[in-house]
Each structure stands twice: as structure tokens, then as C-alpha cells.
Residue frames as a rotation matrix with the C-alpha (Angstrom) as fourth column:
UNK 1
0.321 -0.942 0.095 -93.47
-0.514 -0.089 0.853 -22.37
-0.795 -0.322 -0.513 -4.08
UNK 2
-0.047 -0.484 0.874 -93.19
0.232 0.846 0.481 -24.75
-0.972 0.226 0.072 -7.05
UNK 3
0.827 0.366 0.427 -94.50
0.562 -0.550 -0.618 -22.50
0.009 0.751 -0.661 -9.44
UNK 4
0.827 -0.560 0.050 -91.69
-0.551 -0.790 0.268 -20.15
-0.111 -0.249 -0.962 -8.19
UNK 5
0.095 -0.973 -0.209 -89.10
-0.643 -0.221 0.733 -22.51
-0.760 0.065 -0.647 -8.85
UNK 6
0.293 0.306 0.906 -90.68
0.765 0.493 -0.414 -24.01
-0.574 0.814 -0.089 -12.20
UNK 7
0.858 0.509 -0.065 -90.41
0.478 -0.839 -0.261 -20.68
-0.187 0.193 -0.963 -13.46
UNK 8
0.523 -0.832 0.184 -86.93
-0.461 -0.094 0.883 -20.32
-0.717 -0.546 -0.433 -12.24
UNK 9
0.175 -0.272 0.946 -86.10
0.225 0.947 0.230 -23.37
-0.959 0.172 0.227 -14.26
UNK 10
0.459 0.619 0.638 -87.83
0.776 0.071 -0.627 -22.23
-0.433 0.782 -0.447 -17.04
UNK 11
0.852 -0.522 0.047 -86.12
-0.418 -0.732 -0.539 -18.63
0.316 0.439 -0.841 -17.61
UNK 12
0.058 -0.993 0.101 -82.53
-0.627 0.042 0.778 -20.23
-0.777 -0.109 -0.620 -16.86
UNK 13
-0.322 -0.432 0.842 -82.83
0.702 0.487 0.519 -22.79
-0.635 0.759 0.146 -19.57
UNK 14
0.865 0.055 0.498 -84.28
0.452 -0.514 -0.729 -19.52
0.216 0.856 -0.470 -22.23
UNK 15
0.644 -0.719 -0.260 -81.08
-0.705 -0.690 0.164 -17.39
-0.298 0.078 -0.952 -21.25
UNK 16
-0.365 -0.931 0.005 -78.86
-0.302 0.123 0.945 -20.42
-0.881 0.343 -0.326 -21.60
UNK 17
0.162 0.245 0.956 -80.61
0.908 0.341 -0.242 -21.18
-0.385 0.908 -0.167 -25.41
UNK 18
0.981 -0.073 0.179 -80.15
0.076 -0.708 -0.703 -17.69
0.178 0.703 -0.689 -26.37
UNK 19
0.324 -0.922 0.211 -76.34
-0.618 -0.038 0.785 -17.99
-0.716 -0.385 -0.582 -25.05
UNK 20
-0.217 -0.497 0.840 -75.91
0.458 0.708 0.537 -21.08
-0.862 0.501 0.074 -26.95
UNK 21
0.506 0.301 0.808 -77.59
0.792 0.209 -0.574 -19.61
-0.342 0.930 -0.133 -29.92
UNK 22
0.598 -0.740 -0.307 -74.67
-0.700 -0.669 0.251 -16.35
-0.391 0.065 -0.918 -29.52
UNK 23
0.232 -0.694 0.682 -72.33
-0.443 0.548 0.709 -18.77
-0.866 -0.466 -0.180 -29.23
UNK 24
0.090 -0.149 0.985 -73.22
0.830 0.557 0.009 -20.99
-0.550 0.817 0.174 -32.55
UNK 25
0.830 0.406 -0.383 -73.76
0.078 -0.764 -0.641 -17.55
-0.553 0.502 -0.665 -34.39
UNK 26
0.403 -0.334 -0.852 -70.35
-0.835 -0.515 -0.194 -17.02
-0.374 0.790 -0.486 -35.65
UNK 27
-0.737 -0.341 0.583 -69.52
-0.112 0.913 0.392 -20.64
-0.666 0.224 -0.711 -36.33
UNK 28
0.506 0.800 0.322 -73.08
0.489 0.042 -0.871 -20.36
-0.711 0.598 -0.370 -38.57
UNK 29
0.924 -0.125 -0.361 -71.81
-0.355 -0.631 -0.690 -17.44
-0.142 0.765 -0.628 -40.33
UNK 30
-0.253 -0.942 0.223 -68.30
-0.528 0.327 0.784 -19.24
-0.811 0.080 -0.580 -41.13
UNK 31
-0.551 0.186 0.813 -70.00
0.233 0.970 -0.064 -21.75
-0.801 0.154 -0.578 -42.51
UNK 32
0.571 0.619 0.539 -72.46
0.725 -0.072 -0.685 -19.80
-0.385 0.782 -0.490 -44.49
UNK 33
0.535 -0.325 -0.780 -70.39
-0.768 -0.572 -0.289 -16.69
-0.352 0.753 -0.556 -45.90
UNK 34
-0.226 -0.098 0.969 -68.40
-0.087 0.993 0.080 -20.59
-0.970 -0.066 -0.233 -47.01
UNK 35
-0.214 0.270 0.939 -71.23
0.866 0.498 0.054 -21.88
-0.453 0.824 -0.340 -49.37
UNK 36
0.827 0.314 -0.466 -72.28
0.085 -0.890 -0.447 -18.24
-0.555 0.330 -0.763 -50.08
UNK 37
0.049 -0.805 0.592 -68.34
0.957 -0.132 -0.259 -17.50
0.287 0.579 0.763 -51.33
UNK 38
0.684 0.675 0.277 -68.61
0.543 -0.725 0.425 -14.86
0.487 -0.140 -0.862 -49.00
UNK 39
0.079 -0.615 -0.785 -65.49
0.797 0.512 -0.321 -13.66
0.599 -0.600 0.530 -47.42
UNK 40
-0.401 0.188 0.896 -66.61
-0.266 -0.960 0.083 -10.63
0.876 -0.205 0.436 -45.70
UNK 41
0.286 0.645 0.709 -68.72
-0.864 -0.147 0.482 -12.89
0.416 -0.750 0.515 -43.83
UNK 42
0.708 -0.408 -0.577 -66.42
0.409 0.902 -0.136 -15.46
0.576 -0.139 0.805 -43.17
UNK 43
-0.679 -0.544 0.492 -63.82
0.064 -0.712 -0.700 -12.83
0.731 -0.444 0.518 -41.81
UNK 44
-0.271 0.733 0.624 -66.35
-0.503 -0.660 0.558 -11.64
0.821 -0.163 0.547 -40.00
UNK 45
0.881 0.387 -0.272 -66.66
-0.053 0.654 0.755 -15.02
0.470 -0.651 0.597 -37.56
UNK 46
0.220 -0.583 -0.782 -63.09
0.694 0.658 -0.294 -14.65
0.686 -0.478 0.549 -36.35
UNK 47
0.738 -0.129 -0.662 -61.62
0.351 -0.765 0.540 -12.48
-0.576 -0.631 -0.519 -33.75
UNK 48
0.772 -0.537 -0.339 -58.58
-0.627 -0.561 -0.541 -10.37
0.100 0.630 -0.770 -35.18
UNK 49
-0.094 -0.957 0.276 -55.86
-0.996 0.093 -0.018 -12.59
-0.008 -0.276 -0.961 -34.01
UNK 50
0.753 0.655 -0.059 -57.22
-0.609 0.662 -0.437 -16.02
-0.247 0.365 0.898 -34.97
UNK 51
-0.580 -0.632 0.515 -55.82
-0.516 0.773 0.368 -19.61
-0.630 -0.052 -0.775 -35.02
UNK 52
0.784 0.617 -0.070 -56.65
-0.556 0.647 -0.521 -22.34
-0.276 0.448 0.850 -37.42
UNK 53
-0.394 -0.910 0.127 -54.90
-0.853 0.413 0.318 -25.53
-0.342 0.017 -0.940 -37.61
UNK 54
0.511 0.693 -0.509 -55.58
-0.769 0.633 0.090 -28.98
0.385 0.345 0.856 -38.52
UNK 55
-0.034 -0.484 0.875 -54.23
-0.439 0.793 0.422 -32.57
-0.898 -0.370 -0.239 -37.47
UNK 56
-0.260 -0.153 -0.953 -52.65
-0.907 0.377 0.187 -34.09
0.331 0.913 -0.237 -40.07
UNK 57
0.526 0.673 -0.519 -52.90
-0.498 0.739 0.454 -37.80
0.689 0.020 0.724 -40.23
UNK 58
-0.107 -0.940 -0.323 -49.34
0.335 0.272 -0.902 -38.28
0.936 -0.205 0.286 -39.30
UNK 59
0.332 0.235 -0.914 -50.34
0.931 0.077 0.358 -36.63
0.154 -0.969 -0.194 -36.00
UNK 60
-0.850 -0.482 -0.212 -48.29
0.502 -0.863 -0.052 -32.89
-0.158 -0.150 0.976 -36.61
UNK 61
0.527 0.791 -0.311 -50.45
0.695 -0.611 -0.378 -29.94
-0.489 -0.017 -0.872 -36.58
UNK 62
-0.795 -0.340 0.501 -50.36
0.594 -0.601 0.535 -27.23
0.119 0.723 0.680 -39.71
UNK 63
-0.290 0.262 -0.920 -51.14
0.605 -0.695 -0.389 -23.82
-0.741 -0.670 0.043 -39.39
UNK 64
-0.060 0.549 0.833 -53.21
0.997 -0.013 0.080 -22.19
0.054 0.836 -0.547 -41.54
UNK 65
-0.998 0.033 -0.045 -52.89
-0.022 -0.975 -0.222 -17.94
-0.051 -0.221 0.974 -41.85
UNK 66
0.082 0.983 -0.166 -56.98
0.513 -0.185 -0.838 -16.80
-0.854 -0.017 -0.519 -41.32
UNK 67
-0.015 0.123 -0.992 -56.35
-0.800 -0.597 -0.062 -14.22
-0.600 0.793 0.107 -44.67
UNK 68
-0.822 0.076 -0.565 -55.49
-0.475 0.455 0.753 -17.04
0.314 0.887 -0.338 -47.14
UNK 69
-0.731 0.564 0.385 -58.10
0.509 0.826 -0.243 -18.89
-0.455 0.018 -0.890 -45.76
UNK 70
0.124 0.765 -0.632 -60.64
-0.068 -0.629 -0.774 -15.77
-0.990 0.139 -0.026 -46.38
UNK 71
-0.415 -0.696 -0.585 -58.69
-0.717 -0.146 0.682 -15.30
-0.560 0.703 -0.439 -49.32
UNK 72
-0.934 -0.326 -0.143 -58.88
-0.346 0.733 0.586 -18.80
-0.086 0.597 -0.798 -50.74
UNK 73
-0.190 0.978 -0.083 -63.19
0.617 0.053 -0.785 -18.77
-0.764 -0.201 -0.614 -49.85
UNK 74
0.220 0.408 -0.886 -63.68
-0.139 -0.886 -0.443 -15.99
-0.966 0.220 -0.138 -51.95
UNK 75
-0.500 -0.588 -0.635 -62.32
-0.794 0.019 0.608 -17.60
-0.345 0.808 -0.477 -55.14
UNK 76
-0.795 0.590 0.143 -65.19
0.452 0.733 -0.509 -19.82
-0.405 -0.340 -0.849 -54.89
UNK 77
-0.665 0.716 0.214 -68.35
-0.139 -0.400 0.906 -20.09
0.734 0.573 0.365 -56.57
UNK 78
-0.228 0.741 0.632 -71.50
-0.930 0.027 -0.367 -19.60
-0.289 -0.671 0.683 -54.28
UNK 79
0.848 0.525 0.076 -72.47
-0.512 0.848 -0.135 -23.54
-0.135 0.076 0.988 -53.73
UNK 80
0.032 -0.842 -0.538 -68.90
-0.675 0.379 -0.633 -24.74
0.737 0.383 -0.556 -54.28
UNK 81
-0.785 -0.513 -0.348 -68.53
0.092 0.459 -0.884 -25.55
0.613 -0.726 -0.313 -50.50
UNK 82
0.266 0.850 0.455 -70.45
-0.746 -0.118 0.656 -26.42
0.611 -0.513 0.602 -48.21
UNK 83
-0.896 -0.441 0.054 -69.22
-0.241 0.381 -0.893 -27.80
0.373 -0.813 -0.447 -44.49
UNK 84
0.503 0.837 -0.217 -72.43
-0.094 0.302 0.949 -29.79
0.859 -0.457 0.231 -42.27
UNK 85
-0.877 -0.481 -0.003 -71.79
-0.126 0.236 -0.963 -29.81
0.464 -0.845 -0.268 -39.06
UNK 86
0.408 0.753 -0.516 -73.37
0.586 0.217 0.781 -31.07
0.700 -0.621 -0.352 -35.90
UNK 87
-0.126 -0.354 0.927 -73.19
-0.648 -0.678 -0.347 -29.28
0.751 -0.645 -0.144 -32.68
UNK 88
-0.154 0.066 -0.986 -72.30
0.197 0.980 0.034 -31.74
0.968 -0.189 -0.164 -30.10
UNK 89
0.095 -0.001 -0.995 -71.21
0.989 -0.110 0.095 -29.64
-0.110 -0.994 -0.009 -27.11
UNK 90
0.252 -0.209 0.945 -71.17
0.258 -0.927 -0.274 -26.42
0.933 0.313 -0.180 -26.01
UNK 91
0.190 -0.115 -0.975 -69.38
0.982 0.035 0.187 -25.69
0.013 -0.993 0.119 -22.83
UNK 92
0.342 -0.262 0.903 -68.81
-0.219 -0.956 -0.194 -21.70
0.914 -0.131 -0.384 -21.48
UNK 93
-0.040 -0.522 -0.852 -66.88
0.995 -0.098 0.013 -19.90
-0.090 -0.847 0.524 -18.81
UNK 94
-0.439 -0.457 -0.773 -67.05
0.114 -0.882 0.457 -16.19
-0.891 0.112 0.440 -18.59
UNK 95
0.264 -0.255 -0.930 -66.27
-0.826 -0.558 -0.082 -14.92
-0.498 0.790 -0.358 -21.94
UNK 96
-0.761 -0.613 -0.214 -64.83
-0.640 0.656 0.399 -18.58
-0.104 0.440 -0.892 -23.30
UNK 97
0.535 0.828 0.166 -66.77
-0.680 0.539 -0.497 -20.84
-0.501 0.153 0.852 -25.04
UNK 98
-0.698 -0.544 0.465 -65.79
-0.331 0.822 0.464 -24.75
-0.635 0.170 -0.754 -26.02
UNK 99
-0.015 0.973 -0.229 -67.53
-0.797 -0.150 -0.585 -26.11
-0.604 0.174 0.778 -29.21
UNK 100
-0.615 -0.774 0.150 -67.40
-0.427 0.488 0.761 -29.21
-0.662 0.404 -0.631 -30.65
UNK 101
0.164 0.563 -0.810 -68.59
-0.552 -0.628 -0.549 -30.16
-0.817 0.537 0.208 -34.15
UNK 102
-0.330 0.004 0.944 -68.31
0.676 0.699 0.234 -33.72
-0.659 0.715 -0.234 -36.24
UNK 103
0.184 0.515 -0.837 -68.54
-0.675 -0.553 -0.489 -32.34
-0.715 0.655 0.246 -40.04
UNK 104
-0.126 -0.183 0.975 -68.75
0.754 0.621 0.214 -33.89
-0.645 0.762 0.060 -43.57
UNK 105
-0.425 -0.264 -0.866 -67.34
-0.328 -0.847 0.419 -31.11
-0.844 0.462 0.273 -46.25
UNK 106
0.464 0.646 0.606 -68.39
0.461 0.408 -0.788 -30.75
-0.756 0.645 -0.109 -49.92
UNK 107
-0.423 -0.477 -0.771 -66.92
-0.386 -0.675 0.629 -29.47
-0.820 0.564 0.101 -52.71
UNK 108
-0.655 0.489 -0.576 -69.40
-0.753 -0.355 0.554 -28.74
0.067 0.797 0.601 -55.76
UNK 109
0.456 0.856 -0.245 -71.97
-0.790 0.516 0.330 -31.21
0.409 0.043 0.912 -54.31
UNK 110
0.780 0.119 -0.614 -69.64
-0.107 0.993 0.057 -33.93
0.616 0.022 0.787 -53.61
UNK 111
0.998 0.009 -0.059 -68.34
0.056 0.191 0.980 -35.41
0.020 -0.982 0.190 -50.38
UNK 112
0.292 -0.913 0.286 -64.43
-0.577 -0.406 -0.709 -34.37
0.763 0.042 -0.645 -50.01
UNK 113
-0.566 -0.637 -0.523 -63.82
0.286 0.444 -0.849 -35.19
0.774 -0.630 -0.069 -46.50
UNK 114
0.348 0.828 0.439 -64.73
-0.242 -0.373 0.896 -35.33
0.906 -0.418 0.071 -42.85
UNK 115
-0.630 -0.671 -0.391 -63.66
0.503 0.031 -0.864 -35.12
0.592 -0.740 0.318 -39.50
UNK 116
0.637 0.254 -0.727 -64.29
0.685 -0.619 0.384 -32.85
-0.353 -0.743 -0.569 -36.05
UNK 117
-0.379 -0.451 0.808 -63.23
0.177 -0.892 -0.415 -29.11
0.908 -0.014 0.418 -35.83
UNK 118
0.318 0.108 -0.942 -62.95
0.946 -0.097 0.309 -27.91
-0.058 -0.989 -0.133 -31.99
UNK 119
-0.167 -0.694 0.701 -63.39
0.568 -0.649 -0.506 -24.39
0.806 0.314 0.503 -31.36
UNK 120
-0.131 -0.077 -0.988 -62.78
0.948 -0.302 -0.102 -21.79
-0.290 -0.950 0.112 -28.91
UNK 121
0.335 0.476 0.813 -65.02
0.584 -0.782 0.218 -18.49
0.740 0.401 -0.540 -29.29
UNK 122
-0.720 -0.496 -0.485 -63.86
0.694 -0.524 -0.494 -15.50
-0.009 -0.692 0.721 -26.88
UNK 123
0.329 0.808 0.489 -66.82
0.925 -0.379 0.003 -13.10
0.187 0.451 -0.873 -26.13
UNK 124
-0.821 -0.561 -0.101 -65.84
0.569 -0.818 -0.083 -9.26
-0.036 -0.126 0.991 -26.84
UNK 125
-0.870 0.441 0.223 -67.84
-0.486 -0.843 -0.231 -6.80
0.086 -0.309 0.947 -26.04
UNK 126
0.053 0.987 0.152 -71.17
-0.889 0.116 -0.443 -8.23
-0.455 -0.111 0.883 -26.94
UNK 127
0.716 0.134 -0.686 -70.39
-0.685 0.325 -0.652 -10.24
0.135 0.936 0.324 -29.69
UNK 128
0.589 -0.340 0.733 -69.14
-0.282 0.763 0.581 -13.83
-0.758 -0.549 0.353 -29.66
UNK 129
0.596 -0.361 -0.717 -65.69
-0.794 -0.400 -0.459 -14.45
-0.121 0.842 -0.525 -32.07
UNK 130
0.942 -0.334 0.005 -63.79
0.334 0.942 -0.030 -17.53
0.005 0.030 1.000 -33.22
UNK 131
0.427 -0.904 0.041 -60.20
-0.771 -0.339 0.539 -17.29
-0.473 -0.262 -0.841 -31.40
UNK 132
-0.645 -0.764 -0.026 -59.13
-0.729 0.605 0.320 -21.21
-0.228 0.225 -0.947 -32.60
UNK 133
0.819 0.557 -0.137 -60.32
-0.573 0.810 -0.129 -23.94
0.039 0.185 0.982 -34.88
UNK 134
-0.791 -0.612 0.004 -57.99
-0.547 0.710 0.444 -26.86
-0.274 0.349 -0.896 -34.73
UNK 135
0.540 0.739 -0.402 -59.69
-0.830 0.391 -0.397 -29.73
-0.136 0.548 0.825 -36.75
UNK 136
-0.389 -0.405 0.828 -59.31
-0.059 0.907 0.416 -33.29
-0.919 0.113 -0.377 -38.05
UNK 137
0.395 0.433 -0.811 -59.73
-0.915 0.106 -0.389 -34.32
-0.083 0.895 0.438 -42.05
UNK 138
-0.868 -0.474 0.149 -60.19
-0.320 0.761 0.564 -38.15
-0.381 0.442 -0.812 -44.00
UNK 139
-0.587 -0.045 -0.809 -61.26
-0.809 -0.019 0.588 -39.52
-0.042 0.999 -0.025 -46.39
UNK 140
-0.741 -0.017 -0.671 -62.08
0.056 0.995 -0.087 -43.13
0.669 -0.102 -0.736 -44.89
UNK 141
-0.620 0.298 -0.726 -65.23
0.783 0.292 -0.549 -43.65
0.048 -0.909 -0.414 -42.62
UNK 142
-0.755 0.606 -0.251 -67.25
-0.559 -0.795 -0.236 -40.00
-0.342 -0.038 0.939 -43.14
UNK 143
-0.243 0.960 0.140 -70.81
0.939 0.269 -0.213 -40.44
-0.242 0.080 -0.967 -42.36
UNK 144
-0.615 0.389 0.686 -72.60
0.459 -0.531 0.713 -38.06
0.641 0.753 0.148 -44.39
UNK 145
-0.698 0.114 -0.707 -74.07
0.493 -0.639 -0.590 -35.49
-0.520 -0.761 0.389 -42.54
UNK 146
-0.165 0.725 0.669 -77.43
0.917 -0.138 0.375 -34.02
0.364 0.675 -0.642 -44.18
């Protein structure tokens, strides 16, 4: 009997690691089509209707279109940028996934800024897509993030 629910144990935490590792997949590829200067594969990590905002300092939130952002990646030199993130949490429901993500940015090697970016992935069909990043950015306090 204990074998039978070791086992148990054992294939529910591999399905939820390959869930989480869906889950981080297009937040990876964001990140790499990024330093790559890719924006095919940046595009590629959102859903079609996509949010991206930020918290200023002042406390308002500014809304960012997802094209200029693709846009403004792609005008980049491979290595220009480069975002580190940790993955702190992943939480699901369904189709909805909660991810949160302390980062320290780069820009040609050297430290820009840092903050958290909180997103919400939506899974379609198979395939897990980034519906909303809202984020924090400063200047003051960023631990480096290897």
C-alpha cells in the first residue's frame, strides 16, 4: 500500500514539473528572443490581445502597446539586453497561470534597472501564452541577479 501511494506522489509531482516547465516556456522565450534581438520570438510568448504595463514610481500605471515593444526588441543588437529573472511562484487554475519573477535588466552588459514583473499566462489550446505583464522598475537597491 505505500508503494502505491509513493508512486502516486511521485507521478503527481512529474506532471506538475512538466506543467510548471509549460508554464515558464513562454516567459523563457520572451526573455530569450530579448537578448537574441529576436522579435519573432518575442511575439511569439504573447497571446494576441496582450497587456503590458508598468508601475511607475509615482504609483500610476503606463501602458505599453505589445507591437512597439516587439518593434522596439528588434532594433537591438543580439546581447544588447538581457532581463535575469527568478521564478518565485507559480500558481495555476484551469487554463490561468500566476507567475511571479524579481529581475535585474541589462543593457549592453550593464545593469539598467530592476524590479518584479507579475504575469498572467492563459493556456490555449495546448500552448501556454502571456495575456499580462504588469511590472515594477529602479534604479536604487537592485540585487544583481546572475
Amino acid at each position: 500500500m505505500n508503494k502505491i501511494i509513493l508512486f502516486l506522489v511521485l507521478i503527481s509531482i512529474s506532471c506538475f514539473g512538466q506543467q510548471n516547465k509549460d508554464i515558464e516556456k513562454p516567459i523563457r522565450n520572451l526573455f530569450l528572443g530579448m537578448k537574441n534581438a529576436d522579435s519573432e520570438l518575442v511575439k511569439s510568448a504573447f497571446a494576441e490581445n496582450a497587456v503590458l504595463q508598468t508601475i511607475t514610481k509615482e504609483g500610476t500605471v503606463k501602458s505599453d502597446s505589445i507591437q512597439d515593444f516587439v518593434v522596439s526588441v528588434s532594433k537591438f543588437t543580439k546581447g544588447d539586453l538581457d532581463e535575469r529573472i527568478i521564478i518565485e511562484a507559480i500558481h495555476t487554475d484551469g487554463n490561468l497561470a500566476s507567475v511571479f519573477t524579481p529581475y535585474s535588466f541589462y543593457v549592453k552588459g550593464k545593469l539598467s534597472h530592476c524590479g518584479a514583473n507579475s504575469f498572467q499566462l492563459v493556456k490555449q489550446n495546448t500552448e501556454w501564452k502571456i495575456q499580462y505583464i504588469i511590472d515594477t522598475r529602479r534604479k536604487d537597491n537592485c540585487k544583481e541577479i546572475q
